[in-house]
C-alpha angles and dihedrals in degrees: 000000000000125000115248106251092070112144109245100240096047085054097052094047088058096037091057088047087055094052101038086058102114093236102053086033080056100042086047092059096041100066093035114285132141104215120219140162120201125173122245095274088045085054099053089043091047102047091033081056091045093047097053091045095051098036094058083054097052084041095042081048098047093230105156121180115251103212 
């Protein structure tokens, strides 16, 4: 656990070690995962991509969140 006020960077150092470890890298593809490690700035490119393309197909199918 990390407090949370981790800088970003610092969390996403430890956070790729961790994944790159042979046993949890292991454990990730073996029930599925594709394992990959991005830096901060990956990340926000990769999720803000993810958003608007998932976002055209809720809206083209008309899904909406009932809360």
């Amino acid at each position: 656990m990390w407090p949370a006020s981790t800088p970003p960077p610092r969390l996403n150092a430890e956070l790729s070690r961790i994944i790159r470890s042979t046993d949890i890298r292991a454990k990730l593809v073996g029930q599925g995962a594709e394992v990959v490690t991005m830096t901060v700035p990956e990340f926000d490119r990769f999720f803000n991509a993810e958003r608007a393309r998932w976002a055209t197909v809720v809206n083209a199918a008309g899904i909406r969140l009932d809360a």
